[in-house]
C-alpha positions as CSV (number, residue, x, y, z in Angstrom):
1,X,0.0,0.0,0.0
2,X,1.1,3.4,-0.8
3,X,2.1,6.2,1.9
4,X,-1.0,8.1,1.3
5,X,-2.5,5.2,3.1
6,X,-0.2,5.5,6.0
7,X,-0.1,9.3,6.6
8,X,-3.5,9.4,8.2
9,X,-4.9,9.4,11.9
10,X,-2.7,6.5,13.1
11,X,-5.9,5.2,15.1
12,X,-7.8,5.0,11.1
13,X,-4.8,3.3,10.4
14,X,-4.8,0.7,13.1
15,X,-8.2,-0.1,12.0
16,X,-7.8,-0.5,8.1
17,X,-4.6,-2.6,8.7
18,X,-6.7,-5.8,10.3
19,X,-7.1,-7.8,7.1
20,X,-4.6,-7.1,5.7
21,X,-1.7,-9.3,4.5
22,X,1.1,-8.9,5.6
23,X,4.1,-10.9,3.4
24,X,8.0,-10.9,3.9
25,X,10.0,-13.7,1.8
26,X,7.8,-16.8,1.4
27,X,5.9,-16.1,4.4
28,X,2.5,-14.5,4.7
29,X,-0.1,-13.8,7.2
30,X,-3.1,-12.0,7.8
31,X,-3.3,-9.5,10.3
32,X,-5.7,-10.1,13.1
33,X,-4.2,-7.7,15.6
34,X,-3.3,-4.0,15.6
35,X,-2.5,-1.8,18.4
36,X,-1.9,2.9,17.7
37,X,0.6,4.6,19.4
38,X,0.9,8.4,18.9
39,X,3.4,11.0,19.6
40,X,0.6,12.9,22.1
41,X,0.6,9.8,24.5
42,X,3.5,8.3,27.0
43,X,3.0,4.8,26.0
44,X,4.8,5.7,22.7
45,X,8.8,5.7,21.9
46,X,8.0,9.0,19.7
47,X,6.7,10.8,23.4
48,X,10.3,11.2,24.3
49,X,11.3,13.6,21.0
50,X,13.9,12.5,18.3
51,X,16.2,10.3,19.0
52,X,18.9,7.8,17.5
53,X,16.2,5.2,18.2
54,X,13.0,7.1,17.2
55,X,14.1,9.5,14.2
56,X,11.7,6.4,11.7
57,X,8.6,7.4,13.6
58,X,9.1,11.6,12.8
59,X,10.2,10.0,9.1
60,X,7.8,9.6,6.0
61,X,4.9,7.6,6.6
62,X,5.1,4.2,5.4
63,X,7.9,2.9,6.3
64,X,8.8,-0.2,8.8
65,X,10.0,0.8,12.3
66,X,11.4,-2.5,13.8
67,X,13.3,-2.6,17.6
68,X,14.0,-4.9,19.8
69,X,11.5,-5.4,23.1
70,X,13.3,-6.6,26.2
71,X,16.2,-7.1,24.3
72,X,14.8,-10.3,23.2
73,X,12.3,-9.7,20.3
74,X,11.9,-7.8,17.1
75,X,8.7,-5.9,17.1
76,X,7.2,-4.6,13.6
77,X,5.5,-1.3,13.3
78,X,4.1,0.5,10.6
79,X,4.9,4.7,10.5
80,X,1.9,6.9,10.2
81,X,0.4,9.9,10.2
82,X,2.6,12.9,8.2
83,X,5.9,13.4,8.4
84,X,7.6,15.0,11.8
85,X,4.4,13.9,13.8
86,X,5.5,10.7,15.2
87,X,3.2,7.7,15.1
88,X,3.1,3.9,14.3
89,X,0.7,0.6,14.8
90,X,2.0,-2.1,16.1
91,X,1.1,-5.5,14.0
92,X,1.0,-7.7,17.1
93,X,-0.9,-10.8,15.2
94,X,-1.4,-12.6,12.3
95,X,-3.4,-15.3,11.2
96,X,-0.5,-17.8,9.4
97,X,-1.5,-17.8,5.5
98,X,1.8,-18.7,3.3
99,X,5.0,-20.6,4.3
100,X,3.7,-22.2,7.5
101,X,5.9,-24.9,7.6
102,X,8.9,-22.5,7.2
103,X,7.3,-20.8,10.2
104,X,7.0,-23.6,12.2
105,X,10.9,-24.9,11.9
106,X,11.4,-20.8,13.1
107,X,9.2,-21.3,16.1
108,X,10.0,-24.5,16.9
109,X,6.4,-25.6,17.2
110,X,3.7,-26.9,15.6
111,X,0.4,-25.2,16.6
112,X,-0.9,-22.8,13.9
113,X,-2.6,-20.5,16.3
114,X,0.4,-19.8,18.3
115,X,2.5,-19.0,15.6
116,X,1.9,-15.4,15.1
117,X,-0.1,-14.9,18.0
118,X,2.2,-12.1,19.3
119,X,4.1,-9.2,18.1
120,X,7.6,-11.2,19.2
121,X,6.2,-14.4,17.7
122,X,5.0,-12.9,14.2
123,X,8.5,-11.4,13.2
124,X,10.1,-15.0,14.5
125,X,8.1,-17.0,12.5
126,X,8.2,-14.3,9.5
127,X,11.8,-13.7,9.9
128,X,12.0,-10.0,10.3
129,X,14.9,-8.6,12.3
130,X,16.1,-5.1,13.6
131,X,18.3,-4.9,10.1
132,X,14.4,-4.5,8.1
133,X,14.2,-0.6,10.6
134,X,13.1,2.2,7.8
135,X,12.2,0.0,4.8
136,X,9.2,0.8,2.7
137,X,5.9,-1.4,3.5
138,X,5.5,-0.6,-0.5
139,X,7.2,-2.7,-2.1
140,X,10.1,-3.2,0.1
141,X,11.2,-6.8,1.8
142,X,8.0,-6.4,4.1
143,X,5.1,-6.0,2.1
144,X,1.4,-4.8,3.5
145,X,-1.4,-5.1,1.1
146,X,-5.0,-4.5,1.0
147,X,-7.3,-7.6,2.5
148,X,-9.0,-9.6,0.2
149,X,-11.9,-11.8,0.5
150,X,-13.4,-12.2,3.4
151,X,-11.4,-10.4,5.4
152,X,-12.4,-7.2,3.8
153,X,-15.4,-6.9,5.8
154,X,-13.3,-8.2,9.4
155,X,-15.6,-6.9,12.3
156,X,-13.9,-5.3,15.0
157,X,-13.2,-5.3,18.3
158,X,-11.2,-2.7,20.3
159,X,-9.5,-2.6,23.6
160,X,-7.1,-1.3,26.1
161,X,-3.5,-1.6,24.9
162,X,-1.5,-4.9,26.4
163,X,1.8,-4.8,27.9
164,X,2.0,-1.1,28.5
165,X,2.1,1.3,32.0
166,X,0.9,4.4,30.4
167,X,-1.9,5.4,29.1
168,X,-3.5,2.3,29.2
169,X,-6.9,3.6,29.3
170,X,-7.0,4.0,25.8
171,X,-8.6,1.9,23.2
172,X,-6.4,1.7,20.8
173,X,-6.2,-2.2,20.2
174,X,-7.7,-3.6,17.7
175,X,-8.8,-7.3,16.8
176,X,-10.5,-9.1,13.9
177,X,-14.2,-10.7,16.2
178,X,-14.6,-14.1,16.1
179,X,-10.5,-14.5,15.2
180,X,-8.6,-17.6,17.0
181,X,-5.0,-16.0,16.1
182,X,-5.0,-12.9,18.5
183,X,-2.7,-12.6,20.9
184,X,-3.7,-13.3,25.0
185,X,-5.3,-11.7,26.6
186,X,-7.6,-11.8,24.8
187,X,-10.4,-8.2,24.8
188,X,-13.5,-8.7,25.7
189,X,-16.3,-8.8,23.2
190,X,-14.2,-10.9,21.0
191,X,-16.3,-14.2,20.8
192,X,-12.8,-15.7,20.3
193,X,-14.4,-19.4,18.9
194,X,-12.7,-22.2,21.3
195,X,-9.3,-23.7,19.5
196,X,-9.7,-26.6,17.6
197,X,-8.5,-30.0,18.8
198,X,-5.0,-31.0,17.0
199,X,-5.3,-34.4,16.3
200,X,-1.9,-36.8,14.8
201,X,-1.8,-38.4,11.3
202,X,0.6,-39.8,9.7
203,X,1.1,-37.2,7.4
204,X,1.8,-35.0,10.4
205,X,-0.3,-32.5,12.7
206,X,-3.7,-31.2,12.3
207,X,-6.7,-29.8,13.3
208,X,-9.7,-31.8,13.9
């Protein structure tokens, strides 16, 4: 998708992105899972001004701003709103659509559901790394495009942010209803349906 889409309200954003596909190397997902952050709020990296670590979020909308979380995981955002305003959404699930068994060797599991479900587990199993900071999402090596489908019509459900100590009254989560893929804890109101029994065959893992 083109910046035009990105260099809106980030929360608009947020929104539009669940349905998407998102696609890096032979790997693919859709996302499920969204979360806003904006400059005006202490829960995001741009509330502290420009630094070294946040110039990508004050930089052209559109673009990937990776870092690492806990000094363990790559996290993915995508940079919105216009330039020198400092915003992102957070992708923090994905429902596993291309590659899967590539992401399963990644993730050293087999459930399809856990996969992506997680903004640390979704650039694991996708392989995206803090090298991917300030790429383009148009065309780049991490691709977002417009849902297809089904998903085109995803009914949402928003929420509180997760895993934040500021500002955490604000709704800016959003989740595809009805989804198995989002990430725990799971908001209320989504109607998450109950995960399907994995039953062994000999051609390998599935779901009943």
């Amino acid at each position: 998708m083109r910046a035009d889409f990105y260099a809106r309200d980030v929360v608009s954003v947020a929104r539009e992105l669940v349905g998407c596909v998102l696609r890096h190397g032979q790997c693919s997902g859709i996302v499920v899972e969204t979360e806003a952050y904006h400059v005006s709020e202490p829960a995001c990296h741009a509330y502290v001004g420009r630094t070294p670590r946040t110039r990508v979020l004050f930089g052209p909308p559109g673009r990937a701003y990776v870092y690492r979380s806990y000094g363990i995981h790559a996290l993915l955002n995508a940079v919105a709103e216009p330039e020198n305003v400092g915003a992102a959404v957070l992708i923090r699930a994905l429902e596993p659509v291309g590659g899967i068994s590539l992401m399963r060797a990644r993730r050293g599991l087999e459930s399809t559901e856990d996969l992506c479900a997680g903004p640390g587990r979704l650039t694991q199993a996708l392989g995206i790394g803090l090298e991917l900071n300030d790429s383009e999402l148009d065309g780049g090596p991490i691709m977002l495009e417009r849902p297809t489908g089904d998903a085109r019509s995803a009914v949402l459900v928003a929420g509180p942010r997760v895993g934040i100590t500021k500002a955490v009254e604000l709704p800016w989560r959003f989740c595809a209803r009805g989804s198995r893929f989002v990430s725990r804890p799971w908001p209320a109101g989504l109607d998450a349906p109950r995960r399907r029994p994995v039953r062994r065959t000999a051609a390998g893992v599935t779901a009943s």
